[in-house]
Biotite code that builds the C-alpha atoms (Angstrom):
import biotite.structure as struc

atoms = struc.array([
    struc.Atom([30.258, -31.608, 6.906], chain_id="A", res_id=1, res_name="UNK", atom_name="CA", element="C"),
    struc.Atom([28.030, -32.873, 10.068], chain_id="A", res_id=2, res_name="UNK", atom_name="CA", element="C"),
    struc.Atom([27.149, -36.724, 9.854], chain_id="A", res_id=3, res_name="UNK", atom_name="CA", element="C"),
    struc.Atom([24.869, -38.878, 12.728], chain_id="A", res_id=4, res_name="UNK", atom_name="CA", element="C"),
    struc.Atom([24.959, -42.367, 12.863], chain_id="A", res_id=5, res_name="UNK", atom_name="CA", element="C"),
    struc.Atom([22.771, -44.246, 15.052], chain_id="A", res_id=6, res_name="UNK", atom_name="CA", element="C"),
    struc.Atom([25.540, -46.880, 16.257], chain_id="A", res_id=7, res_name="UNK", atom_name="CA", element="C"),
    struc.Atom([24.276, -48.331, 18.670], chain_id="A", res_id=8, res_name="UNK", atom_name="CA", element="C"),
    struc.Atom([26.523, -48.128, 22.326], chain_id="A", res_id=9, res_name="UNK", atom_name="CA", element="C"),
    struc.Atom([30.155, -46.515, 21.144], chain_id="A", res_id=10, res_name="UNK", atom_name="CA", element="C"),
    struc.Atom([32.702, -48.236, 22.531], chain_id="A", res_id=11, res_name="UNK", atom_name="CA", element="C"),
    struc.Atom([35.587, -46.712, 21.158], chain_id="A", res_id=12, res_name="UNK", atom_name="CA", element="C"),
    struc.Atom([34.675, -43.181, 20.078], chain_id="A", res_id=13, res_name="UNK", atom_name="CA", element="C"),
    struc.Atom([38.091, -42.632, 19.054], chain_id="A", res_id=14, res_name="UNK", atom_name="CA", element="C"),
    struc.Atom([38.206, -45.579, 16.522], chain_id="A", res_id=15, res_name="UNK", atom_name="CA", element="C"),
    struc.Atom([34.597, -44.459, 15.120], chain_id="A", res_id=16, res_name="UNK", atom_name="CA", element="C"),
    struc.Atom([35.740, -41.191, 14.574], chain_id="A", res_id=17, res_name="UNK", atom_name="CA", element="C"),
    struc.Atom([38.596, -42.587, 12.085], chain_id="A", res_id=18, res_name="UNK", atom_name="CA", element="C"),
    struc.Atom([36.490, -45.057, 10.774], chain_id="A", res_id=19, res_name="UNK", atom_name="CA", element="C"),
    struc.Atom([34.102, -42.744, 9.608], chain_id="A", res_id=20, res_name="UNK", atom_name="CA", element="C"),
    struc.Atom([36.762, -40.051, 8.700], chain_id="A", res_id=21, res_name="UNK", atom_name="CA", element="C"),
    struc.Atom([38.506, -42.953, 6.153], chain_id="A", res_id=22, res_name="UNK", atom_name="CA", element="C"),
    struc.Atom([34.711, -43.274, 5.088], chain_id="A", res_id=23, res_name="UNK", atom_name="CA", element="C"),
    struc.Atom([34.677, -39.745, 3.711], chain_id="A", res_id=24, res_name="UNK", atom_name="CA", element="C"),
    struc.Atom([38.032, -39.738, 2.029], chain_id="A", res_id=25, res_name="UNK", atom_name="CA", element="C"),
    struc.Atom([37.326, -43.360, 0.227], chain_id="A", res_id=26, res_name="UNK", atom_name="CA", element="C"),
    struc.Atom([34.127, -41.717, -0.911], chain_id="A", res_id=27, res_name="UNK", atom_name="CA", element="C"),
    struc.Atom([35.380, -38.788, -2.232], chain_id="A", res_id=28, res_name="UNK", atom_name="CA", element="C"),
    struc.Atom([37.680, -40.126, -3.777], chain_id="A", res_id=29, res_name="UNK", atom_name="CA", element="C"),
    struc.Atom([35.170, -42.942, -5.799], chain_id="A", res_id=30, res_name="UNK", atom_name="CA", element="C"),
    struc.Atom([32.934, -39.898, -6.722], chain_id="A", res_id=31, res_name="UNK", atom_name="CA", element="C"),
    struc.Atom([35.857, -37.799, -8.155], chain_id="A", res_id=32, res_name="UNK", atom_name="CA", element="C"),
    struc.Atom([38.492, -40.008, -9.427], chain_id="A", res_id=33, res_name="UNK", atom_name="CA", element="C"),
    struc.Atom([38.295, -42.995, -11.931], chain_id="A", res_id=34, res_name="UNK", atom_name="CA", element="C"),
    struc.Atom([39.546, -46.501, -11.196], chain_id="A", res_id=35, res_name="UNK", atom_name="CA", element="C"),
    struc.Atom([42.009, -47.846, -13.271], chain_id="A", res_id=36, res_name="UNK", atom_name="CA", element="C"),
    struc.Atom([40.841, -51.170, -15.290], chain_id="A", res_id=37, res_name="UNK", atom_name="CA", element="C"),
    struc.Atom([43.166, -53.778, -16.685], chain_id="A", res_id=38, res_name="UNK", atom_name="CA", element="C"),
    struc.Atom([43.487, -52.470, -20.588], chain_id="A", res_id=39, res_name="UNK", atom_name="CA", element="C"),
    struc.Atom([43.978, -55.725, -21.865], chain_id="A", res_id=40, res_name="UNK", atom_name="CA", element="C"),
    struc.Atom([40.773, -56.970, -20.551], chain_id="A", res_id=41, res_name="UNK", atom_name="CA", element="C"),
    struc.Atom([38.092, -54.028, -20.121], chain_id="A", res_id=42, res_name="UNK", atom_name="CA", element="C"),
    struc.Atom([35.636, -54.655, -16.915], chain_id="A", res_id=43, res_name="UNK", atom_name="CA", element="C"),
    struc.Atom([37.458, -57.486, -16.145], chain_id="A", res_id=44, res_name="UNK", atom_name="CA", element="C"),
    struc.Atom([39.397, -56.795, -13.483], chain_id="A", res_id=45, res_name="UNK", atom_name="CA", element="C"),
    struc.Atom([41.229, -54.200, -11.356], chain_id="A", res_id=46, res_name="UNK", atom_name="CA", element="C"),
    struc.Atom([44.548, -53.081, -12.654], chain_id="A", res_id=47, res_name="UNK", atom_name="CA", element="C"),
    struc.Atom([46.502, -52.396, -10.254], chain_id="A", res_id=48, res_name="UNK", atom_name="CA", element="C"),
    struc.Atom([48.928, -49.419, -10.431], chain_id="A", res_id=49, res_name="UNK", atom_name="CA", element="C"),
    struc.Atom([51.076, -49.472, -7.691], chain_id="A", res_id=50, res_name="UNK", atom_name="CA", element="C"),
    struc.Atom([50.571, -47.244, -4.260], chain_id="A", res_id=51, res_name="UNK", atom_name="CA", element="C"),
    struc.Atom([53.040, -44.183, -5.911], chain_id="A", res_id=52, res_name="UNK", atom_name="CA", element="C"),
    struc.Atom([50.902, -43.847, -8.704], chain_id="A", res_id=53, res_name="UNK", atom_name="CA", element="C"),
    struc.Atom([47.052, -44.207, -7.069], chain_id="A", res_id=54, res_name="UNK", atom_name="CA", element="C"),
    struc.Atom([46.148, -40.631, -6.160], chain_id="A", res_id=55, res_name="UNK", atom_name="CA", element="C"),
    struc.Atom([44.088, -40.270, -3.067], chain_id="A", res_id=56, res_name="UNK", atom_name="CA", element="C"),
    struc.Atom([42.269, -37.210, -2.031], chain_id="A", res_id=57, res_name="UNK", atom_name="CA", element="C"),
    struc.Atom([44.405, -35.307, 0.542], chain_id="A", res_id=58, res_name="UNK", atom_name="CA", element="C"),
    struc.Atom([43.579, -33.164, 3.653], chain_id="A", res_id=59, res_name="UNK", atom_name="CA", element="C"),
    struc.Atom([43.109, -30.030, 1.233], chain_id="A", res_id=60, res_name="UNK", atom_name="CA", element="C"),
    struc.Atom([40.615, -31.799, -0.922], chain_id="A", res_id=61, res_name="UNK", atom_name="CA", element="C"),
    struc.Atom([38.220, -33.303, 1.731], chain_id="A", res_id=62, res_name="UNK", atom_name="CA", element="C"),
    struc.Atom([36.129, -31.141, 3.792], chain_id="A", res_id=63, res_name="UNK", atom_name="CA", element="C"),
    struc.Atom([35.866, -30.217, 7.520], chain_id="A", res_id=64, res_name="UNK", atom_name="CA", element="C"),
    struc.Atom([33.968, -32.948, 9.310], chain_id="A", res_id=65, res_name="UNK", atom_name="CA", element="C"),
    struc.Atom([32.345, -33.377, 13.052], chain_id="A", res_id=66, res_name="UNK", atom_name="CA", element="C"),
    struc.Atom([31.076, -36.530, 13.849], chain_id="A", res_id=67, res_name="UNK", atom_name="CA", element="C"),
    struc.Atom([27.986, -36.869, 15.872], chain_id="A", res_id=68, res_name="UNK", atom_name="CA", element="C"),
    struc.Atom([27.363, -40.588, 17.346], chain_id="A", res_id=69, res_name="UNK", atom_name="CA", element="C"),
    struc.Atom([23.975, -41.409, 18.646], chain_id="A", res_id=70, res_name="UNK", atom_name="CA", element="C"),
    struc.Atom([24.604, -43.885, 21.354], chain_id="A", res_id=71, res_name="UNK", atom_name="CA", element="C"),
    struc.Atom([21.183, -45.914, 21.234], chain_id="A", res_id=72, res_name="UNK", atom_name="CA", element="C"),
    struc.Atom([21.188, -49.681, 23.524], chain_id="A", res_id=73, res_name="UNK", atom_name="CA", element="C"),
    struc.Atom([21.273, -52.474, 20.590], chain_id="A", res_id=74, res_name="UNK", atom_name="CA", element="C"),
    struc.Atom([19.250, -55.048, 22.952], chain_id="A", res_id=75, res_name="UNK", atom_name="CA", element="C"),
    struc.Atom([20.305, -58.120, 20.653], chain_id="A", res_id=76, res_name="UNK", atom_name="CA", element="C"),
    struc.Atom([24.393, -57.720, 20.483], chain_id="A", res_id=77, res_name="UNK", atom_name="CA", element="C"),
    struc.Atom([27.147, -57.710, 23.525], chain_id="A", res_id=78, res_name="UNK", atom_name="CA", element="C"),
    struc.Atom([27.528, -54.577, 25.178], chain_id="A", res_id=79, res_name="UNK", atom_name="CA", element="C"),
    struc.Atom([24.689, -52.757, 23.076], chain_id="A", res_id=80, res_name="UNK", atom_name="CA", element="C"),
    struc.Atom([26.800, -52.358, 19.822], chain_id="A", res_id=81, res_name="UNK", atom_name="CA", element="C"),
    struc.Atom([26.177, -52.303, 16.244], chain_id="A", res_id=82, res_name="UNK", atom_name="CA", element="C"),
    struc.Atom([28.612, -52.538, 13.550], chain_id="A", res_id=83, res_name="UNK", atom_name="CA", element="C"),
    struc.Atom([29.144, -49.188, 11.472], chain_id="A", res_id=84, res_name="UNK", atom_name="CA", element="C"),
    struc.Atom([32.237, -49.721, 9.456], chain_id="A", res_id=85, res_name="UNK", atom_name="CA", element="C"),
    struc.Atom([31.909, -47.161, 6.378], chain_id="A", res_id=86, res_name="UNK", atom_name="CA", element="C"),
    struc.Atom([28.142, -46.947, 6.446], chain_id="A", res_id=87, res_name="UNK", atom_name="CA", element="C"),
    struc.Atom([29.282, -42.862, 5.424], chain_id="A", res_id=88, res_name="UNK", atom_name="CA", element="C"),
    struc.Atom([30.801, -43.897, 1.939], chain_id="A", res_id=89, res_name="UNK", atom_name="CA", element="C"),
    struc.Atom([27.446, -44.212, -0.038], chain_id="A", res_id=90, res_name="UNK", atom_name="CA", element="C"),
    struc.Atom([26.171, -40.847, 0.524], chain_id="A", res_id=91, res_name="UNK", atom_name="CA", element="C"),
    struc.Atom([28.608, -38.464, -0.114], chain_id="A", res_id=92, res_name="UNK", atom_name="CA", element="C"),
    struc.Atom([29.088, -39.337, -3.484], chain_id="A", res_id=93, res_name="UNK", atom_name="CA", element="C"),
    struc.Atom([25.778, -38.337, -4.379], chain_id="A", res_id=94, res_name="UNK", atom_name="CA", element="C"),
    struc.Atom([25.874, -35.628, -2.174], chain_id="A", res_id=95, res_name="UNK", atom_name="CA", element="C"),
    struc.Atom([28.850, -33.993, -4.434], chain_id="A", res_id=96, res_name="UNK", atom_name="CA", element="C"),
    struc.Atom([26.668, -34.395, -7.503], chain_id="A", res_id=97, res_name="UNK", atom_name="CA", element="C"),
    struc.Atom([23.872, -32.376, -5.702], chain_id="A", res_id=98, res_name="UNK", atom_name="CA", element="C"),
    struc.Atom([25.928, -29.760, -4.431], chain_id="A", res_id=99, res_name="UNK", atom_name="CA", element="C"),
    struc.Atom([27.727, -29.383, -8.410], chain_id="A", res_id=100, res_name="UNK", atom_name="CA", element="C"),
    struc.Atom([23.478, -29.504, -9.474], chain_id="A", res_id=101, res_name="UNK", atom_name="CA", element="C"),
    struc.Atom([22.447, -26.537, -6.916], chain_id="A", res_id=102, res_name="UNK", atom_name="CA", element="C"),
    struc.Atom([25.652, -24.642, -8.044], chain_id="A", res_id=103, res_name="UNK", atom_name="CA", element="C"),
    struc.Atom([25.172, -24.449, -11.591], chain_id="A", res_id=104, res_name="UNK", atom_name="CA", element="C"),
    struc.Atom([22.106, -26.830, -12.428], chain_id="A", res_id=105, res_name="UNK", atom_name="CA", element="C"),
    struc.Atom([24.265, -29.296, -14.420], chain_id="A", res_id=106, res_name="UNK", atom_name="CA", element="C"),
    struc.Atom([23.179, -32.926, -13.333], chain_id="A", res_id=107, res_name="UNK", atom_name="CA", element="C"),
    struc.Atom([26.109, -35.933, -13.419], chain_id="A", res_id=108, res_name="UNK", atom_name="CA", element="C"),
    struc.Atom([24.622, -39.018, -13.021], chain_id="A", res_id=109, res_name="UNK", atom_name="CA", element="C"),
    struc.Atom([27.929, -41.002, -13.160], chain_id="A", res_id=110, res_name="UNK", atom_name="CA", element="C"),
    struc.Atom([31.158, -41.322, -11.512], chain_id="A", res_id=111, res_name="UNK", atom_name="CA", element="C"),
    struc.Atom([33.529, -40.379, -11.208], chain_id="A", res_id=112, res_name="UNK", atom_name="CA", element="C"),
    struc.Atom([32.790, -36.728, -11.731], chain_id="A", res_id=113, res_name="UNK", atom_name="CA", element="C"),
    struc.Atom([35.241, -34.952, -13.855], chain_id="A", res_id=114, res_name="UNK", atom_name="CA", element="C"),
    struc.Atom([35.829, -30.915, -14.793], chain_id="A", res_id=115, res_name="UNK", atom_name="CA", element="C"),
    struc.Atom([34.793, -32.205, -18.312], chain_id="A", res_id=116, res_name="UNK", atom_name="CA", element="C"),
    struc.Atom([31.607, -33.294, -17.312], chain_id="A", res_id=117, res_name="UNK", atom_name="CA", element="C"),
    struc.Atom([30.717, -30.462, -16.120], chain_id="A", res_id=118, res_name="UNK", atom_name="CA", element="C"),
    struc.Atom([32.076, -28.087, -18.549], chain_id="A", res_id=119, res_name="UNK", atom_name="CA", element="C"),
    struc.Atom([30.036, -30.458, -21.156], chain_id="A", res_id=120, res_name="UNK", atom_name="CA", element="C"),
    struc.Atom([26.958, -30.068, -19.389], chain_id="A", res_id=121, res_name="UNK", atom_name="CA", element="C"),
    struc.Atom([27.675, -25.686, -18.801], chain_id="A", res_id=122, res_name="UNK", atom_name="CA", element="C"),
    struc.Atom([28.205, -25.980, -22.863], chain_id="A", res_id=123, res_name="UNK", atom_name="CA", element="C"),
    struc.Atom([24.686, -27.632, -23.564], chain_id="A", res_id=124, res_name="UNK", atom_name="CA", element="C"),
    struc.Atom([22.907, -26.016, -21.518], chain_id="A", res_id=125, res_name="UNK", atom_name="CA", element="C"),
    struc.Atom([24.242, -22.736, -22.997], chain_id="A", res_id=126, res_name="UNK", atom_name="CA", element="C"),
    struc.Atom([25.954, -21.241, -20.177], chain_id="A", res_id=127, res_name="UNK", atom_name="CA", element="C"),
    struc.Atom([28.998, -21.201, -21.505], chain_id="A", res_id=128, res_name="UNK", atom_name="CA", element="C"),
    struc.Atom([30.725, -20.021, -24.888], chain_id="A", res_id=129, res_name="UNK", atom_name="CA", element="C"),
])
């Protein structure tokens, strides 16, 4: 996956290039994985699991990336910088829906995406038994 940001004067390239790698996993993982809610309470608040039990997507489930940082002068902040911090996390889980759309034209217009949801949408459309 390529990604450009225009951020302004990169100080740290280093630091931008994590930043915007823990961008991608965070992301993926919204798109594909639901977030536990208290069950006491529904939409309350967040129930919190504990860090053993909170899956996270790993290095096998998140794609290749190469970061491409357009270093433009920001006149109106020190040093020509802008702030970036996880800009990249809104647009790749939309991005997964369009890639599962152009595979096999089933549209999922909520998260998190799930194997059910698409199997659901395969069945009625009537490509699968």
């Amino acid at each position: 996956m390529d990604r450009q940001l225009a951020a302004g004067n990169v100080i740290n390239p280093l630091l931008a290039e994590a930043d915007m790698n823990g961008s991608l996993v965070q992301s993926t993982q919204v798109a594909t994985e639901a977030i536990p809610w208290d069950r006491e309470f529904p939409g309350t608040r967040h129930f919190s699991v504990g860090y053993l039990s909170y899956r996270l997507p790993t290095i096998m489930d998140v794609p290749e990336q190469t970061q491409v940082f357009v270093n433009s002068l920001e006149p109106r902040w020190f040093f020509g910088t802008k702030g970036f911090a996880e800009t990249a996390i809104g647009a790749p889980p939309g991005a997964l829906a369009n890639a599962i759309y152009n595979a096999c034209g089933v549209r999922i217009r909520e998260h998190p995406i799930t194997r059910e949801k698409i199997m659901a949408g395969l069945k009625a459309k009537g490509g699968i038994g």
